[in-house]
TIKOLVEX-787743 format. One record per residue (C-alpha): residue in three letters; z, y negated, x negated. Coordinates in steps of 0.5 Angstrom, whole numbers, plus 2048, in hexadecimal, padded with zeros to 3 digits. Each point is the difference from the previous one (the first is absolute). Layout:
alaZYX...
This chain:
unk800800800unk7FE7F97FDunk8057FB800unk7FC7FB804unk801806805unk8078007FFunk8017F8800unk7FC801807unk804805803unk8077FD7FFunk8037FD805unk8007FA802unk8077FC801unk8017FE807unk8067FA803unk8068027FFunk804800807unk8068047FFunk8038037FAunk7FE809803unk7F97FC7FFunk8007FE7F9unk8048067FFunk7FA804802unk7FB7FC7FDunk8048027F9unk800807801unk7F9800801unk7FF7FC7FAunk8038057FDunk7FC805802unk7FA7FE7FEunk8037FF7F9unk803807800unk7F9802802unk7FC7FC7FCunk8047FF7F8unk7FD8077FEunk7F77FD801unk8047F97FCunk8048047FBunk7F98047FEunk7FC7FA800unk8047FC7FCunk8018067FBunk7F88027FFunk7FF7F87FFunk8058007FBunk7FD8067FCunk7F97FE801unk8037F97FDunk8038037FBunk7FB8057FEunk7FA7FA7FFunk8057FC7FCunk8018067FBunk7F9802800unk7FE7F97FEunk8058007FAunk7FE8077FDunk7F97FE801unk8027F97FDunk8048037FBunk7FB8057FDunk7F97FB800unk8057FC7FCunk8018057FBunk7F9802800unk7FE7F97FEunk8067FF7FAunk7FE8077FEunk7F87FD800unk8037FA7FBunk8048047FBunk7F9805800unk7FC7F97FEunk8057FF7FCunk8018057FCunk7F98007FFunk7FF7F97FDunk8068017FBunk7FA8047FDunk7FB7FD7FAunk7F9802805unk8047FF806unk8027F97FEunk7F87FF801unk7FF804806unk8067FE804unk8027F9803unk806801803unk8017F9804unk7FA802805unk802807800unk8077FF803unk7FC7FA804unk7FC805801unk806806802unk8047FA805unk7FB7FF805unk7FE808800unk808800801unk8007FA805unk7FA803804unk803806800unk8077FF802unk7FD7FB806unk7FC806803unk806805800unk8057FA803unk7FB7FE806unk7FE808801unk808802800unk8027FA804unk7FA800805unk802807802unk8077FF801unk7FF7FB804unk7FB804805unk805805800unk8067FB802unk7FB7FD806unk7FF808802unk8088017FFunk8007FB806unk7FB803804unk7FB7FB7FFunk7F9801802unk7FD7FF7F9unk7F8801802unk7FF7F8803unk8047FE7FAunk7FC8037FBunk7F97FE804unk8037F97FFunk8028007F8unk7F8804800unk7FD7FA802unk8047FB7FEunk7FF8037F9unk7F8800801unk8017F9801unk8047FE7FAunk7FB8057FCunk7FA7FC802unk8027F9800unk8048017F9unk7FA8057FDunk8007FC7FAunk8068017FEunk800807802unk7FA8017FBunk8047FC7FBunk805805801unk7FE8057FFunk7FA7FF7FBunk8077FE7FCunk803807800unk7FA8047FFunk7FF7FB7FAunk8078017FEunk800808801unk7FA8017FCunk8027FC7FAunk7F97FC801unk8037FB7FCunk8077FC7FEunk8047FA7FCunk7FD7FE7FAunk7F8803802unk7FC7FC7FFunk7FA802806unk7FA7FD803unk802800808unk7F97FC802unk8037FA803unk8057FE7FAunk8018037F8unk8058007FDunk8078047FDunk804802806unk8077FD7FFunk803803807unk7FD806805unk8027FF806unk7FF804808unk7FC7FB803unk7FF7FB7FAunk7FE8017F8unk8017FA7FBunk7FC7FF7FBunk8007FB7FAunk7F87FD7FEunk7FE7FF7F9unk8027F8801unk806801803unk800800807unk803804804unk7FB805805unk804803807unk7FB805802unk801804806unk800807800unk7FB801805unk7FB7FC7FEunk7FF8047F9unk7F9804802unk8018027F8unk8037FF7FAunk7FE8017F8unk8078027FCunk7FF7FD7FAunk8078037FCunk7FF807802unk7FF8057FAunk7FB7FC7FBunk7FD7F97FFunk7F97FF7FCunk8007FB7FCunk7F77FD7FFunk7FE7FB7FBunk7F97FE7FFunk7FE7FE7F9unk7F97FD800unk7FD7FF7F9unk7F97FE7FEunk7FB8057FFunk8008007F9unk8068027FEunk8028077FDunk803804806unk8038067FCunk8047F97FBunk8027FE807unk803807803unk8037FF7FAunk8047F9800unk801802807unk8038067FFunk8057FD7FBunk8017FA803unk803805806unk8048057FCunk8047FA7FCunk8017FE808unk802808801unk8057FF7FBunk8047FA802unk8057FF806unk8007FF805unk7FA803800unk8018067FEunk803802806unk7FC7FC805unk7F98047FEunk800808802unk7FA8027FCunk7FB7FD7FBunk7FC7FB800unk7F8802800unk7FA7FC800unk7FC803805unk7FA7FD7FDunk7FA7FC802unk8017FD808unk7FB7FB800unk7F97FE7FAunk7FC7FA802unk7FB7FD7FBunk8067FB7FDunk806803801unk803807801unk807803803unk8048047FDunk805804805unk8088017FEunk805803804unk807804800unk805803804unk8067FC802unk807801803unk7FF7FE807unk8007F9802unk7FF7FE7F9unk7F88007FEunk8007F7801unk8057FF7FBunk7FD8067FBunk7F87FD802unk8037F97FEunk8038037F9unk7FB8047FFunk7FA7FA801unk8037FB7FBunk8018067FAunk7FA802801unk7FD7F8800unk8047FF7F9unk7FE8077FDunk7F87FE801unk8017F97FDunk8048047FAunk7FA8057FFunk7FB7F9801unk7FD804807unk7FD7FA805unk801801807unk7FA7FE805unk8007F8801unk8037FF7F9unk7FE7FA7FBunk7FF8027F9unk8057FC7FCunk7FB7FD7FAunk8017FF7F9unk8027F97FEunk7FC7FD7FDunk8027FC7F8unk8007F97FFunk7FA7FC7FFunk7FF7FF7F9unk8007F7800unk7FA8017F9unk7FC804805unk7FD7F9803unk7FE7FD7F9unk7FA8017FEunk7FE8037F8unk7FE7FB7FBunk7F98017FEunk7FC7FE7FAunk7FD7FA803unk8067FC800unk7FF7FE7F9unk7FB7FB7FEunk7FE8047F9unk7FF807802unk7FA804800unk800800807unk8017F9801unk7FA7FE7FBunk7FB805803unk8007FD806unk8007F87FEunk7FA7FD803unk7FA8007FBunk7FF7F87FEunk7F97FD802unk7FC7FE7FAunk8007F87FDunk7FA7FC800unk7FC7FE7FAunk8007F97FEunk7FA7FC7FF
């Protein structure tokens, strides 16, 4: 018997006229209350166990998903105090990374756990749960379309988080923005551009994303030379030049592999481009490509090796000698000599006197 029922079915009081009235009226009340005691008593039990049950269930489940993320975190951890682990582990996205997993976990098994225990509560009562139920549907189809962003946005969070897609300290390509991801969120990803701005990108509206730090970065550098320089005496100065980098912190760590020329990439009839390339440590390669660009321009320079576009530097010329203008003195200048007195003028002869 519902209590809706048993409220209806209580007598109502009626005037008072006499004292055998209200003497009857309590005995009638009394009776119902005998009659009735064990439906209360059963109900408030069975709601009680039902209340305590769900609040245990929601502390275990908390309780064990909690364990799970710190365990997760001395995991990571553990794995960073590693030489390669170091390299391979950031450790502030992975507990990022662990707490939302955590936190979406722990709000589903909460909403699930209470949910039920509140519809079992409302059936203690011998409610009828099926208007109730239809009602809560369509309003949550209404909620569901007007906040369809939102949804999207939460959802596209979770799946991105659960598949590791990226974390703090990545630096990715999301379409809308690049940048290095400084905090992951459900709904909203904060990204930090190459000028310092700040970028909120909403998880829904990322149709794909470019990762650049997982697993190894490419540094490239072109070298474009005149046509007429010795390509096996430029592989060399190249190689050299990388190797003494290779040798030095911090690049050492920041290159994974050897530097190689790959070869020609591109031959004009003035110039000619000469393809270097190495393996980097994730998210490093502009750094390594900047570096490596200036070692190899001083070595060219050192080894006399012109780039396409240079001028050649010219000899400077000596001092003009100030003698060079005067002229060399010559035998007509001197009255007496043989060359002066071959070329006098022969005199016309005297007349004759009379």
């Amino acid at each position: 018997m519902s209590l809706s029922t048993l409220l209806a079915a209580a007598p109502s009081p009626e005037p008072v006229s006499s004292l055998d009235d209200a003497a009857k009226q309590a005995g009638d009340a009394a009776s119902w209350v005998q009659e009735n005691w064990s439906i209360w008593l059963s109900t408030g039990l069975r709601i009680m166990l039902i209340a305590a049950v769900a609040v245990m269930l929601r502390v275990a489940v908390r309780r064990a998903l909690t364990k799970l993320i710190d365990r997760m975190n001395r995991s990571a951890q553990a794995v960073e105090g590693t030489t390669l682990g170091g390299l391979l582990v950031n450790a502030e996205r992975r507990r990022q990374r662990s707490e939302a997993i955590g936190s979406v976990l722990r709000s589903v098994a909460s909403f699930l756990i209470l949910g039920t225990a509140v519809l079992m509560i409302l059936g203690a009562f011998q409610i009828n749960l099926a208007p109730l139920l239809a009602s809560a549907g369509v309003a949550g189809v209404a909620i569901g379309f007007g906040a369809r962003n939102l949804v999207t946005d939460f959802l596209s969070g979770v799946f991105m988080i659960l598949e590791d897609q990226y974390g703090v300290g990545d630096t990715i390509d999301a379409g809308v923005a690049s940048g290095e991801v400084i905090e992951v969120g459900l709904r909203v990803t904060k990204l930090r551009g190459a000028d310092g701005e700040i970028w909120y990108v909403r998880n829904g509206e990322v149709k794909r994303i470019g990762n650049l730090s997982q697993g190894w970065s490419t540094a490239g550098v072109d070298v474009t030379l005149r046509p007429t320089e010795d390509l096996e005496r430029v592989r060399t100065v190249i190689t050299d030049a990388a190797a003494e980098m290779a040798k030095e912190d911090p690049w050492n760590e920041r290159l994974w592999g050897p530097v190689e020329v790959l070869g020609l990439n591109d031959v004009q009839l003035d110039s000619m481009t000469v393809r270097v390339a190495a393996k980097t440590m994730p998210g490093k390669a502009l750094g390594v490509e900047r570096e490596l660009r200036w070692r190899i321009k001083v070595a060219l320079d050192a080894a006399g090796i012109r780039m396409f576009g240079e001028v050649p530097v010219e000899a400077e010329e000596p001092p003009a000698d100030p003698a060079a203008n005067v002229a060399a003195p010559s035998a007509f200048n001197s009255a007496t000599s043989p060359q002066t007195l071959a070329t006098a003028p022969i005199n016309p002869p005297q007349p004759r006197g009379k």
